[in-house]
MDTraj code that builds the backbone (N, CA, C; nanometers):
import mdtraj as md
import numpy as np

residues = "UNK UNK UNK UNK UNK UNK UNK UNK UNK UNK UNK UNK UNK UNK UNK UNK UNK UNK UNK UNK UNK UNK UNK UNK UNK UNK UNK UNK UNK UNK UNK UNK UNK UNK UNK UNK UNK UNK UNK UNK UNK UNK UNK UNK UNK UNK UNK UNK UNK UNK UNK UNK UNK UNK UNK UNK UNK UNK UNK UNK UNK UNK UNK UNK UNK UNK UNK UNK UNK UNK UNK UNK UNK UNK UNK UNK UNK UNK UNK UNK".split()
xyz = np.array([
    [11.9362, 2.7987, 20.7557],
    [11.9178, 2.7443, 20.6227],
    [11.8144, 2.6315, 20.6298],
    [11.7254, 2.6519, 20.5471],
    [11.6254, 2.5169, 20.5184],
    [11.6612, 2.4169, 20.4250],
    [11.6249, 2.3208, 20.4514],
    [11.5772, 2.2390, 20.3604],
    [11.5056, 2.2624, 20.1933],
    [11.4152, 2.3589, 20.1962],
    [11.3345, 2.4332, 20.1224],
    [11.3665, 2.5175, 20.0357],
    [11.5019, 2.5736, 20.0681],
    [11.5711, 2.6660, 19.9881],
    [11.5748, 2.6719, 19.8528],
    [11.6112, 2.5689, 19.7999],
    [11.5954, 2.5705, 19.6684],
    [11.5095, 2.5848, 19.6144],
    [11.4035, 2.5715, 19.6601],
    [11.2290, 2.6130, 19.6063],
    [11.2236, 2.7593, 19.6043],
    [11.2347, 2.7942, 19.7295],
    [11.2374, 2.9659, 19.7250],
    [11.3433, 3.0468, 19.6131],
    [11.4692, 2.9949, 19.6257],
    [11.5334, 3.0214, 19.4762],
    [11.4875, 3.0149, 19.3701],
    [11.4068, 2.9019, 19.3387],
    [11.3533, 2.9062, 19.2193],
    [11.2183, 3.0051, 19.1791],
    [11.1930, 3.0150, 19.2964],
    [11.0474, 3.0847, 19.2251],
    [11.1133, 3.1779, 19.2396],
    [11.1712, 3.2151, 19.3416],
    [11.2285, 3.3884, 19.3393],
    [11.2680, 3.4634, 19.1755],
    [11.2662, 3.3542, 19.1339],
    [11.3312, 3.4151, 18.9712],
    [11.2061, 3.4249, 18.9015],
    [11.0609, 3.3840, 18.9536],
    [10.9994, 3.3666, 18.8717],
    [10.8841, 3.4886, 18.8618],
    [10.8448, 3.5716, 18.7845],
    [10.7988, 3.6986, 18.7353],
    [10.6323, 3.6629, 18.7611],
    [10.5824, 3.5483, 18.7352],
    [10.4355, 3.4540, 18.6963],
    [10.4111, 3.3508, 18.7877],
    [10.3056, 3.3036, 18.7067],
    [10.2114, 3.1474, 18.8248],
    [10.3318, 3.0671, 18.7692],
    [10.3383, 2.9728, 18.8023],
    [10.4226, 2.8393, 18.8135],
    [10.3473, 2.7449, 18.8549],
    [10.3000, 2.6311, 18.7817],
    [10.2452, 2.5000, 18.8281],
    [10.4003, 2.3722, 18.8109],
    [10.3810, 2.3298, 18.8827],
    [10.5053, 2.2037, 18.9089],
    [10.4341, 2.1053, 18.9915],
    [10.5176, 1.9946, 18.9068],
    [10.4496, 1.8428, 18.9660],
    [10.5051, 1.8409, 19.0768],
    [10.4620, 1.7444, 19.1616],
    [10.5246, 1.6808, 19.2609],
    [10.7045, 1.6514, 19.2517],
    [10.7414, 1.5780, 19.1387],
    [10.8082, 1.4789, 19.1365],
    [10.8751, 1.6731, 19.0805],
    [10.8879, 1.7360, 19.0137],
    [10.9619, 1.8636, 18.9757],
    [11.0270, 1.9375, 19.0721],
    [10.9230, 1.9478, 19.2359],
    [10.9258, 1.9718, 19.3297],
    [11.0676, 1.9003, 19.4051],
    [11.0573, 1.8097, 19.4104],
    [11.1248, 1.6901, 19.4912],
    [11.2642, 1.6754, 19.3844],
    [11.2479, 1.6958, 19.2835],
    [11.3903, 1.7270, 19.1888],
    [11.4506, 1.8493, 19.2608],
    [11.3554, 1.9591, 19.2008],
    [11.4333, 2.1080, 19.2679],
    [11.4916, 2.0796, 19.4178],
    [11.4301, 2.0402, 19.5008],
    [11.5114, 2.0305, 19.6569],
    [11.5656, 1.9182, 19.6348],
    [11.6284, 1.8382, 19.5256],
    [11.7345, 1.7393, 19.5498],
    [11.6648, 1.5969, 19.6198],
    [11.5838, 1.5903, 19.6245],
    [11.5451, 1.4668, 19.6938],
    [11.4264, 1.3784, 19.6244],
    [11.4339, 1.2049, 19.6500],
    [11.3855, 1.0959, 19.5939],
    [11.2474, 1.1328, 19.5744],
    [11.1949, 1.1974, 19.6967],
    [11.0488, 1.2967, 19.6926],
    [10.9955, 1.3177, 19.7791],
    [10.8689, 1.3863, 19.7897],
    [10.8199, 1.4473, 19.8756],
    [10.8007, 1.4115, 19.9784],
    [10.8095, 1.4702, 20.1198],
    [10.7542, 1.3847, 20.2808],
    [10.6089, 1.2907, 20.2518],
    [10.5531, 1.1996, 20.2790],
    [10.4567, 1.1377, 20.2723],
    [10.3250, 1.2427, 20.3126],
    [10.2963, 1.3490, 20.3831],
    [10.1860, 1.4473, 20.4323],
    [10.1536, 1.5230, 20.2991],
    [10.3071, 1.5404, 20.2362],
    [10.2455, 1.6353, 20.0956],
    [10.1883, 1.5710, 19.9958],
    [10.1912, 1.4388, 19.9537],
    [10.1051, 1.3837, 19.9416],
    [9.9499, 1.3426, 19.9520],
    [9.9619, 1.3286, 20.0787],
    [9.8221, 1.3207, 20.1480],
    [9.7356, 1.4229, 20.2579],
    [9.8037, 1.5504, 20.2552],
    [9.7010, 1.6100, 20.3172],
    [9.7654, 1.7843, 20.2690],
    [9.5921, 1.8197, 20.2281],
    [9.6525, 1.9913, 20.1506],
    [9.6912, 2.0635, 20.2607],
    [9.6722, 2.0566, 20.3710],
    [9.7171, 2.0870, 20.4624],
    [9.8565, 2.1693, 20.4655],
    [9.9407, 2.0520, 20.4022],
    [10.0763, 2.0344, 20.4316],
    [10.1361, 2.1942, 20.2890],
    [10.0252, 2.1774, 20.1986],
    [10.0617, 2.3380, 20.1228],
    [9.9980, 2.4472, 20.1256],
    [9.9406, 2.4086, 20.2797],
    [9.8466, 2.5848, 20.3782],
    [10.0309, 2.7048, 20.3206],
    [9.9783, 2.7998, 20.2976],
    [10.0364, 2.9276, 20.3608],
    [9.9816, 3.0089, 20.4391],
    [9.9128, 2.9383, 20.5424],
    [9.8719, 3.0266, 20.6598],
    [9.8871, 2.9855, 20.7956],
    [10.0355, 2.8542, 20.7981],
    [10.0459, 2.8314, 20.8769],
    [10.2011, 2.8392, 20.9176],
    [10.2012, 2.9164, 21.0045],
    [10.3510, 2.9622, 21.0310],
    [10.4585, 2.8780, 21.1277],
    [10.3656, 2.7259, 21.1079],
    [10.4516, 2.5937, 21.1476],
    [10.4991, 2.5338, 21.0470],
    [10.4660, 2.5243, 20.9552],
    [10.5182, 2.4331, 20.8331],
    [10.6648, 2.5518, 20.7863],
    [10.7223, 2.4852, 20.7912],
    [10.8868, 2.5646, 20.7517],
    [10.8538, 2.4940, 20.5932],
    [10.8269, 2.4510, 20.4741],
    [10.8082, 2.4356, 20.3511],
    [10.7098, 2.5516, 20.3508],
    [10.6167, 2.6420, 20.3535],
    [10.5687, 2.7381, 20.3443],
    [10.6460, 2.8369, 20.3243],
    [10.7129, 2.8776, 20.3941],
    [10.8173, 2.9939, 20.3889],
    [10.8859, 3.0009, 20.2179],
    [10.8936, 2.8741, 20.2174],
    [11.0265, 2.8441, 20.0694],
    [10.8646, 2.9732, 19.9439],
    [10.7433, 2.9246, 19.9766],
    [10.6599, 3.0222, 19.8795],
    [10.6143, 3.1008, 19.8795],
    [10.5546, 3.1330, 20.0298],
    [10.5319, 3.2717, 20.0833],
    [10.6812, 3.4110, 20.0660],
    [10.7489, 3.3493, 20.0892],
    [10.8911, 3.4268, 20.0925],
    [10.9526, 3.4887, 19.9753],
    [10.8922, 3.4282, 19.8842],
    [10.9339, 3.4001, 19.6995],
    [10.8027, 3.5138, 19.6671],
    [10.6771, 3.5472, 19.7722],
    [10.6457, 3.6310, 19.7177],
    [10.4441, 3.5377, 19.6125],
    [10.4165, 3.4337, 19.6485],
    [10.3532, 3.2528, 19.6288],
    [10.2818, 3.2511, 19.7296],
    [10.1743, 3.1826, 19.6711],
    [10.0864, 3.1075, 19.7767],
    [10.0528, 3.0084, 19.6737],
    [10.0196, 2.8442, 19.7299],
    [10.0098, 2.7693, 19.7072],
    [9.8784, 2.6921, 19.6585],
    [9.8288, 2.6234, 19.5475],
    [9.7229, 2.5772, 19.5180],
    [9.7639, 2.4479, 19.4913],
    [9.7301, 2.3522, 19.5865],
    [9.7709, 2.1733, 19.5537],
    [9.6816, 2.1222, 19.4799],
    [9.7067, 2.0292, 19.4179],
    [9.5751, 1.9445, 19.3433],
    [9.6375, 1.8092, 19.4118],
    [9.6304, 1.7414, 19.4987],
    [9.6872, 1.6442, 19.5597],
    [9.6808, 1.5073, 19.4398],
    [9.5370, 1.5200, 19.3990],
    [9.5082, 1.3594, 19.3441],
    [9.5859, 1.3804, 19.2075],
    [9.6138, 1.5103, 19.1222],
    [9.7147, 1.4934, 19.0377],
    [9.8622, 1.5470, 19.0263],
    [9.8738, 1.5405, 19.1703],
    [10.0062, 1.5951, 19.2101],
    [10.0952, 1.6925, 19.1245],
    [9.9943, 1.7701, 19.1824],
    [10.0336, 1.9066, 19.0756],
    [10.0329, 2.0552, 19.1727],
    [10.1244, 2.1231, 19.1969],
    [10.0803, 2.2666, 19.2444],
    [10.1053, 2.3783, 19.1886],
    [10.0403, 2.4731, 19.2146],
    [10.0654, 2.5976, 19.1261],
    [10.0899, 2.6953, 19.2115],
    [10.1796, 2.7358, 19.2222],
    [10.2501, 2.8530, 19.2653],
    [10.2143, 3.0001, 19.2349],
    [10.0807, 3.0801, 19.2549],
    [10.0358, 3.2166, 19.2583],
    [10.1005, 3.2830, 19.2823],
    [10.1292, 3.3810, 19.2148],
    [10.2353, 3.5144, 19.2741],
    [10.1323, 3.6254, 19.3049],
    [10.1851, 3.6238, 19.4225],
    [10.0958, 3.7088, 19.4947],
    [10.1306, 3.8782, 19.4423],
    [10.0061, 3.9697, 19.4067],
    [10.0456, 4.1019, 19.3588],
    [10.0358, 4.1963, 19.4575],
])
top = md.Topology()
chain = top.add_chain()
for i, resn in enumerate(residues, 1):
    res = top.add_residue(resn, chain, resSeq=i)
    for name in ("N", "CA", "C"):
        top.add_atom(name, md.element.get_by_symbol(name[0]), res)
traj = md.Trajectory(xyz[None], top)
């Protein structure tokens, strides 16, 4: 079980793109907010890196990730 889970739940329901703030993000997984990296480096919302265990929660859902860091915003692509 991850951490992340609840993210992947949520999109799993979701049919479309999904953009969600930061702070929407950090609601859905229950927590004050995000690790400090997701913040500051897009890095941290690669789906092409099969170290980041927060990847999985969007790749898995079926997502790949588009950050806008400076307005802490991501959008969630559903991949066809």
């Amino acid at each position: 079980m991850s951490k992340y889970d609840p993210l992947f739940d949520y999109l799993k329901m979701k049919p479309h793109d999904v953009t969600l703030s930061f702070r929407q993000i950090a609601d859905i997984l229950g927590l004050d907010k995000l690790v400090d990296s997701a913040y500051e480096y897009p890095e941290w919302w690669s789906t092409n890196d099969a170290t980041h265990p927060q990847s999985s929660a969007w790749t898995d859902a079926g997502f790949r990730a588009d950050a806008d860091l400076e307005r802490q915003m991501v959008t969630f692509i559903k991949e066809r």
